[in-house]
N, C-alpha and C positions, 0 to 999 in steps of 0.2 A: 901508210898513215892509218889506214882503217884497223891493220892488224896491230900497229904500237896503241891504239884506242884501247882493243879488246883485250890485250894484255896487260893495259895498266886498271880495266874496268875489274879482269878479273883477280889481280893485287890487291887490291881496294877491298874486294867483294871479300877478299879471305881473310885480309886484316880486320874487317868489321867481324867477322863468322867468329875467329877467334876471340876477339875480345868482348860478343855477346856469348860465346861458351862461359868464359870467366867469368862474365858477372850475372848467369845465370842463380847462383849458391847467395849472392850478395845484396842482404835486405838493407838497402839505398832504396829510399823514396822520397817524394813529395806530397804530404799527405794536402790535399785538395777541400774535403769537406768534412773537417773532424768536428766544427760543431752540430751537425747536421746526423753523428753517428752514436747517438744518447738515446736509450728508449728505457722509459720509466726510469731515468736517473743515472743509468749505467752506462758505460762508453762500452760500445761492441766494435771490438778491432775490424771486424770485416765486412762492415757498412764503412767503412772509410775510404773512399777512391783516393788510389796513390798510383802514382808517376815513378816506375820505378828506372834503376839507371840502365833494367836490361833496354826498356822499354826504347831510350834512346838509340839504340845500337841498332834496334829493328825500325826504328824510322832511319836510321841512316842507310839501312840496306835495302830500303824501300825505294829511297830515291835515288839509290845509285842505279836499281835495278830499272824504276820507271826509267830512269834518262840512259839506259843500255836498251831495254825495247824502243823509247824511241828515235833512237840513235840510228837502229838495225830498221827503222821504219815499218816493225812488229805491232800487232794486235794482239792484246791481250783478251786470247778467248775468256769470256766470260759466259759459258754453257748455263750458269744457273738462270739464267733470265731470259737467254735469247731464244723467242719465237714456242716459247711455255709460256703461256700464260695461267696454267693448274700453278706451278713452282712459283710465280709470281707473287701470286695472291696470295700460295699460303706464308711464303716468307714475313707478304706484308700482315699477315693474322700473328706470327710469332710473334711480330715485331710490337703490332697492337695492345695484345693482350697485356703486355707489361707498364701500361697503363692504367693494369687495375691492382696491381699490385700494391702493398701498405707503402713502400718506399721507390717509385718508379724510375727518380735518378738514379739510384741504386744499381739499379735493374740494367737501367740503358748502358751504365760506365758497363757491366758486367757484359753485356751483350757487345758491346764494342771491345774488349777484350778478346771474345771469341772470334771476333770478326777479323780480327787482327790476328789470331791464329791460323785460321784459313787460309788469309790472304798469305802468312807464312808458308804453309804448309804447300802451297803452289809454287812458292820461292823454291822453297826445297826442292820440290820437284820438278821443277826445271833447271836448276843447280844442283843436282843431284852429288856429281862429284866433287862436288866441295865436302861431302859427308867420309870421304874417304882419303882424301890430302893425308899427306904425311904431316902437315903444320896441324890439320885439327884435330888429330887424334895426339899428336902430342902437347895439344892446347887442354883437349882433354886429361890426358895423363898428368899432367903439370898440374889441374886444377883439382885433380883425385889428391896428389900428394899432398899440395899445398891445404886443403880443408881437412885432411886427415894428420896433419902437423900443427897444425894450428889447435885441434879438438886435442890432442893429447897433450899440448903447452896447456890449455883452458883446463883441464882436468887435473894435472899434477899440480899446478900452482893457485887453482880455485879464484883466478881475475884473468880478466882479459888481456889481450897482448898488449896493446895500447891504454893509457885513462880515459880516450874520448873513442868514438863508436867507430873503430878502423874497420873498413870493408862491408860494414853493417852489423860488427859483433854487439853480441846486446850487455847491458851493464852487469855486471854480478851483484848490483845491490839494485834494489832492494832483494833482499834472501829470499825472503814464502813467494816470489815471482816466478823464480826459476824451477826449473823438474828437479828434482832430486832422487837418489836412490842408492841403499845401502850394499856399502862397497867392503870387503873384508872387516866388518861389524862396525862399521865407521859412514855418517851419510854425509856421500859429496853430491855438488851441482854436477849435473850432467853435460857434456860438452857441446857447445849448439855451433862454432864455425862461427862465419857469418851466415848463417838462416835463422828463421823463426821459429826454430821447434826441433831436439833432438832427434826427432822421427825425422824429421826434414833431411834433416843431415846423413841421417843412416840412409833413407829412401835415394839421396844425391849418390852416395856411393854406391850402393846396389846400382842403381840405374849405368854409372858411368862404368861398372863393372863389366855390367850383362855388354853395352856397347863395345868396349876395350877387347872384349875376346871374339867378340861377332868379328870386328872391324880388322885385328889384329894380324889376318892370313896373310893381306898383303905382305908383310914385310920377311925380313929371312927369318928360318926355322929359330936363332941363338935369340934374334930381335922378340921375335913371338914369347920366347916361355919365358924373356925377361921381364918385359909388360903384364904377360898373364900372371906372372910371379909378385909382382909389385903392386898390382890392381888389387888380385886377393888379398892380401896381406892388408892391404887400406882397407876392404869391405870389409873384411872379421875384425880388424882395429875400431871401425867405428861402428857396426854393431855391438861390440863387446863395452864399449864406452857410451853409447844411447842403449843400450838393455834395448832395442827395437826388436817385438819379436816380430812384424809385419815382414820387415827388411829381410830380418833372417828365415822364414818361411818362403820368400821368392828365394832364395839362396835354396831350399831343399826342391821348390819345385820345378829349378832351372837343370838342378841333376836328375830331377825325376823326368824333364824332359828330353835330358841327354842320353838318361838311359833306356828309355823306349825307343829314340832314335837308333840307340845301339843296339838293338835287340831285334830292330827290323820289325817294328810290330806298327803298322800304320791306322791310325785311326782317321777317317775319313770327315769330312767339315761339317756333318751334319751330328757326329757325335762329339764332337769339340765345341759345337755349339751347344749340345745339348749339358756338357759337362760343366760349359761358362753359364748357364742360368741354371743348373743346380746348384753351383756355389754362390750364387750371388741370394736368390732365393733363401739357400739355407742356411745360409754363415749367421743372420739374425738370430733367427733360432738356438742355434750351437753355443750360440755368444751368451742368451739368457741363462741357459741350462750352465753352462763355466761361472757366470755370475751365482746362479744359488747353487753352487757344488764350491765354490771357494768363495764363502760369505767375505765382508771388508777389502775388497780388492777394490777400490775408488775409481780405478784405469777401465773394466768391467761393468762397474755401476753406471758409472754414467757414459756411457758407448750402448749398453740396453736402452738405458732413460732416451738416450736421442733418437734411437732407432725405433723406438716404442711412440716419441716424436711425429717422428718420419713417416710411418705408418697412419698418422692419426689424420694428419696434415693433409696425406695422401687419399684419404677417404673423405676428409671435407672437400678437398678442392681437385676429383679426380678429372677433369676436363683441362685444365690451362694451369695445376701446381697454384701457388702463391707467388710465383715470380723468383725470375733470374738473383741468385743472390738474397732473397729476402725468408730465407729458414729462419732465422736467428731474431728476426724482426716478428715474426709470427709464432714465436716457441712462449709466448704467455697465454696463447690460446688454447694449450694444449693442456690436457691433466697430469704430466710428470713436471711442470715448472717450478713446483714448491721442492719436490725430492732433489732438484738440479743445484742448491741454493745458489744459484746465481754463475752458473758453471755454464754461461749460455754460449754453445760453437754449435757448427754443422755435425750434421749428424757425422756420425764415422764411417759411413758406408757411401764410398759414391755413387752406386745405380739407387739403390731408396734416397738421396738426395736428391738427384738428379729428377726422379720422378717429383719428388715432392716438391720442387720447385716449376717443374715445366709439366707435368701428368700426361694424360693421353698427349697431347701435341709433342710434346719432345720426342715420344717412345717414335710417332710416327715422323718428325723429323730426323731421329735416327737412322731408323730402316729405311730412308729415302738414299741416308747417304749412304749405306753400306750395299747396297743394292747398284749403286753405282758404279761399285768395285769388282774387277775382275776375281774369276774363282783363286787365282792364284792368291791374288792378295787379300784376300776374304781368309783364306786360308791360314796366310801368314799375319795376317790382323787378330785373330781370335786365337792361335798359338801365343803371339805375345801378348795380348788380355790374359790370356787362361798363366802367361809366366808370374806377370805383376799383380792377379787376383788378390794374394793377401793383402796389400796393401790399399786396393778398393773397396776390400770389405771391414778395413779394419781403421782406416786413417782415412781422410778428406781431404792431406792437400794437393791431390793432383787433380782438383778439380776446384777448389777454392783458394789457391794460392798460387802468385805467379810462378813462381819459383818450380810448384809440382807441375804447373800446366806445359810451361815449359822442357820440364825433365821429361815428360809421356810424351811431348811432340818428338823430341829428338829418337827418343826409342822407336817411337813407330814409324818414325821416318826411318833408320835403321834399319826397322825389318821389311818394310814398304820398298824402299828402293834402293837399297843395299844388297849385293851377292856375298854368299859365306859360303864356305866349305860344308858347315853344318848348317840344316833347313833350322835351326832351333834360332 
């Protein structure tokens, strides 16, 4: 009896895995408080709390799992609270502070999102094997093809697959909505999938790339370089169709991390850390200097403008940020809002976002949690930071969309409690 339970619990548990895989890419929501998301007249997409349809998928793995712990008559260690009371209080100061924030519902939905990552990211890690199933890695692969099939139907034919919004694809009219970008002297729309942002799309495939080859060993040597063959072929399909150079950047420094690996040349955690805050650090910089060395690049200009933001924000409110979620609400305080003319998102850098929303508190909420972690995984934490750095220093949605939040959990779940052949 107890074993036909755990067997059908753990059915269940991979049929949900799998089909929150697939609707990880799929902007399905319920948008919650969109009159509430207008500042000075403007509707800002990302003051909007939405319900998205991955989000279902993770409460239903919630409570299959609670009614699996208490089935098993399990305790759910919860280390952060128990018999600390430093961890306590500071949790409840994070928690406070975002009551002083311009938009504090704002703030709390975003903080509950995070909170719901965690409590994920312990699912993971105690269902660890569910990340290497043969069903999720071909949930996975099935879902690389099907958003890389989809983006090349969306790009030869310039409409979506459907007239109404199938899977979350977004409308092809109005036209000045959409990214655009000139294609053998001809400008087509760029292909978005169902996500919200051709970078999304291209960032989705890199990500489910880098996993497919990590995850890949298991299977036989002909099975391996089929996937690895087929994976690739989808990430240079959908970089080459999103012009992402973020995406195609983790693409050079996944071989520059495979060739150091090849080469036996080991760099120790304290120079991998020091190489992860010199990129993060200088990429602003680099980025201004690209902007006035290729004047009119719009993609350049206002990626400085935020980050120039980011910086300012960062120096009024260096104690507690302006709050979870609330850059975009506070970017009329700053002196680039008129150059922006109304181009108002997060900044493109996620560590100077992250600061400028949460300041000293976050940084030292950070190092509370990485300190946590074994050398090993420390190790292998900041290896894959240091893989997907372009993309944190050049885009924001793996920090401001579900969709990215989700793609970084599964990666670093991957490198976190996943074996490979290769430490990369």
């Amino acid at each position: 009896m107890v074993q036909n339970f755990s067997v059908t619990i753990s059915l269940v548990l991979q049929l949900l895995f799998s089909c929150l895989i697939f609707s990880i890419p799929l902007n399905l929501f319920l948008k919650l408080n969109e009159s509430s998301s207008y500042v000075d007249g403007l509707r800002i997409d990302y003051l909007i709390n939405k319900i998205y349809l991955a989000d279902i998928f993770i409460g239903l793995i919630f409570l299959v799992w609670f009614w699996q712990t208490f089935k098993k008559k399990q305790v759910l260690k919860l280390k952060l609270f128990s018999k600390n009371w430093p961890k306590l209080i500071f949790g409840m100061i994070f928690i406070a502070v975002q009551f002083l924030s311009l938009q504090p519902m704002t703030a709390f939905w975003f903080l509950s999102k995070i909170i719901q990552l965690g409590l994920f990211l312990a699912f993971i890690k105690q269902h660890r094997q569910l990340l290497t199933t043969t069903t999720t890695l071909y949930t996975v692969l099935i879902t690389l093809i099907f958003q890389t099939s989809l983006a090349i139907y969306q790009f030869l034919t310039q409409q979506p697959l459907l007239p109404y919004h199938f899977l979350g694809e977004p409308n092809f009219t109005p036209y000045y909505r959409l990214s655009r970008h000139l294609f053998w002297g001809g400008e087509r729309i760029m292909p978005y999938g169902t996500t919200a942002h051709p970078n999304v799309l291209a960032g989705l495939g890199v990500i489910f790339f880098l996993i497919l080859w990590r995850a890949s060993v298991q299977f036989k040597p002909q099975s391996q370089k089929v996937i690895k063959a087929i994976s690739l072929i989808c990430v240079l399909t959908l970089i080459l169709l999103t012009q992402s150079w973020s995406a195609l950047l983790v693409l050079v420094a996944v071989n520059l991390a495979w060739a150091i690996e090849k080469a036996k040349i080991k760099l120790n955690l304290n120079i991998k850390l020091a190489i992860l805050m010199f990129i993060f650090v200088v990429s602003p910089f680099i980025l201004s200097w690209f902007n006035q060395a290729f004047d009119h690049q719009p993609s350049l200009e206002r990626r400085t403008l935020l980050n120039q933001a980011g910086w300012f924000l960062l120096a009024q409110h260096p104690l507690i940020g302006v709050g979870l979620n609330n850059f975009t609400v506070n970017l009329n305080q700053t002196p680039v809002v008129r150059q922006l003319n109304n181009f108002i998102q997060p900044a493109h850098h996620v560590p100077l976002l992250f600061l400028a929303e949460t300041g000293l508190l976050g940084v030292l909420t950070i190092s509370w949690w990485y300190r946590r972690l074994g050398e090993r995984q420390q190790q292998q934490l900041i290896t894959a930071l240091l893989i997907i750095s372009p993309i944190l220093v050049l885009d924001h949605y793996f920090y401001t969309l579900q969709t990215g939040r989700l793609l970084m959990l599964f990666y670093l779940s991957y490198q976190l409690f996943t074996q490979s052949q290769s430490k990369v």
